[in-house]
FILUM-967497 format. One record per residue (C-alpha): residue in one letter; x, y, z. Coordinates in steps of 0.5 Angstrom, whole numbers, plus 2048, in hexadecimal, padded with zeros to 3 digits. Layout:
BEGIN
AXYZ
...
This chain:
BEGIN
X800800800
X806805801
X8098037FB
X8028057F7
X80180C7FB
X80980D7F8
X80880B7F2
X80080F7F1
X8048157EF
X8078127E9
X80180E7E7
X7FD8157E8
X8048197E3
X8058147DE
X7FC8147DD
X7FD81C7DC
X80281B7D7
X7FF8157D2
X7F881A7D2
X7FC8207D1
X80081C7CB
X7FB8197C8
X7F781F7C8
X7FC8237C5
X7FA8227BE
X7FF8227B8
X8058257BA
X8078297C0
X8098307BD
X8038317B9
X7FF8377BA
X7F88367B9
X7F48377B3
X7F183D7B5
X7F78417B8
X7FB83E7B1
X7F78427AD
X7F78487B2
X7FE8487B1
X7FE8467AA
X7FA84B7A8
X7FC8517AD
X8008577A9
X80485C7AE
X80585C7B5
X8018597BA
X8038597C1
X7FE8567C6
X7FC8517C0
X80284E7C0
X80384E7C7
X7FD84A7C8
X7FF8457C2
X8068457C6
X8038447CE
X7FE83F7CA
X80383A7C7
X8088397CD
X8028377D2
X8008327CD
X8078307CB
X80882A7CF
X80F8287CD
X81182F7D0
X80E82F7D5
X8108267D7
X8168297D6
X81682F7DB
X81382B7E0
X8198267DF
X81D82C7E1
X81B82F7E6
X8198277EA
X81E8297EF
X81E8307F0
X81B8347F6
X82083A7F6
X81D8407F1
X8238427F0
X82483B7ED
X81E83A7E9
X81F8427E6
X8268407E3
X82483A7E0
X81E83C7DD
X8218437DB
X82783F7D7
X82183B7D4
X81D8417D2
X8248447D0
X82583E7CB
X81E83D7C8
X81E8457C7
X8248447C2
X82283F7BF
X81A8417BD
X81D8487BA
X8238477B7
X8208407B4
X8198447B1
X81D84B7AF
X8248467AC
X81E8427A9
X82383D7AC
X81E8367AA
X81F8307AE
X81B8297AE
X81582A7B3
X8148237B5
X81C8227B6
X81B8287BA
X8158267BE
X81A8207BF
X8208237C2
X81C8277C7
X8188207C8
X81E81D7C9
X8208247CF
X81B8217D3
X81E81A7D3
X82481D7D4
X8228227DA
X81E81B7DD
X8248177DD
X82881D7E0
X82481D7E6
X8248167E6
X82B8167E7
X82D8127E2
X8328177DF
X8368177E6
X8398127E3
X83D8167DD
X8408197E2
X84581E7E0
X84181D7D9
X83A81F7DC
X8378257D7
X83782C7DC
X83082D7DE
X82F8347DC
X8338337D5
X82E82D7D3
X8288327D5
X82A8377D1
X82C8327CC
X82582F7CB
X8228367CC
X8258377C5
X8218317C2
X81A8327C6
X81C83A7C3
X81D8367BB
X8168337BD
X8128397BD
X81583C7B8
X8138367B4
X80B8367B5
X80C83F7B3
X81183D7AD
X80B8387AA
X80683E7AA
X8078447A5
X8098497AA
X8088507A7
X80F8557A6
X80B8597A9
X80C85C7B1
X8108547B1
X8158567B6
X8108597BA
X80C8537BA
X81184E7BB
X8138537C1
X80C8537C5
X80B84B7C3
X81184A7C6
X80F84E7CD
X80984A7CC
X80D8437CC
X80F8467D2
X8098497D6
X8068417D4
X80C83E7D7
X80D8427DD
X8058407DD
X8068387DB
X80D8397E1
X80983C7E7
X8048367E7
X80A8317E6
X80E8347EC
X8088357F1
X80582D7EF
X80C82B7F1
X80D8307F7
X80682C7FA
X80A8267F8
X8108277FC
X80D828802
X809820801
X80E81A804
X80D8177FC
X81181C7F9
X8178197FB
X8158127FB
X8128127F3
X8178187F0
X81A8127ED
X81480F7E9
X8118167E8
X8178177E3
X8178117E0
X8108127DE
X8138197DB
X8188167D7
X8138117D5
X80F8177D3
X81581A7CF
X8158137CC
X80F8137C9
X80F81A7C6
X8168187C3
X8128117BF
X80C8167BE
X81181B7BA
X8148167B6
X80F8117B5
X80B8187B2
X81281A7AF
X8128137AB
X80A8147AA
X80B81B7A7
X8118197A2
């Protein structure tokens, strides 16, 4: 009986991720039809527009939202939680301007994969199965940022498959990206307070272990997903 109010937690996670996987649809980047021909068919700037469409894309993107969860599992300090997400943000801010402005064209489906594959990676770090690299374990901070960079080419793929106007670009890239991070500022808060109350229970630490299994599962299903679509798509 110990061991099933242990493992309710998990059961409960894993649950949770299988119906938000499922009901994800096609793709994790896509922008709905209705927003797609908004911005397909905007000419000019749009500010709040396009803040909306940002915020709205980050708290339905699950797989960035996995993998913050992954980052912050183990972070209580806000100092800590702060520098990790601003290195995430700092990447993905990149990487959506530069690659929609550059025009910089990168295969979503291989994109998507990378960043289901930062949600394993993430996982297995919290399950300390990279302690035994060594000195050869990736910096913390430095994966973070790097992985950012992708989840950054995952948003710029879902804009660059619709034909953004020249028109007020640079101002709409801006306010989708700030509102990328009031969605993930959003989407992060809830996190850190379910996690918060979490930490206080006895099963915390009893279940942190296969908590991060079901995760790197989760990821693990996001990268056959985006590979099998990939295949499906070519």
């Amino acid at each position: 009986m110990q061991w099933t109010g242990q493992i309710k937690p998990a059961l409960l996670l894993l649950t949770a991720l299988l119906l938000t996987i499922l009901a994800a649809g096609t793709h994790a980047h896509n922008i709905a039809d209705g927003d797609a021909a908004f911005v397909a068919g905007n000419a000019g700037a749009a500010v709040f527009p396009f803040i909306y469409l940002g915020a709205k894309h980050m708290v339905t993107g699950y797989d960035h939202l996995l993998f913050l969860a992954g980052v912050v599992f183990f972070l209580s300090r806000p100092g800590q939680i702060v520098q990790y997400v601003t290195l995430f943000a700092i990447g993905h801010s990149i990487t959506l301007i530069v690659g929609v402005l550059a025009d910089i064209h990168a295969n979503a489906y291989l994109i998507d994969a990378v960043i289901a594959l930062s949600v394993v990676y993430k996982a297995l770090e919290n399950m300390g199965a990279l302690d035994r690299l060594g000195r050869w374990h990736p910096d913390t901070r430095l994966a973070v940022l790097v992985f950012g960079l992708f989840h950054g080419f995952g948003l710029a793929t879902s804009l660059q498959e619709l034909d953004l106007h020249p028109d007020g670009l640079i101002i709409n890239l801006i306010s989708f990206n700030i509102g990328v991070e009031i969605g993930q500022i959003i989407g992060l808060s809830l996190i850190v307070a379910a996690f918060s109350v979490w930490r206080k229970h006895p099963s915390f630490e009893n279940t942190a272990f296969i908590s991060n299994a079901v995760l790197m599962s989760a990821g693990f299903m996001l990268l056959i997903y985006q590979l099998t679509a990939w295949q499906l798509a070519s």
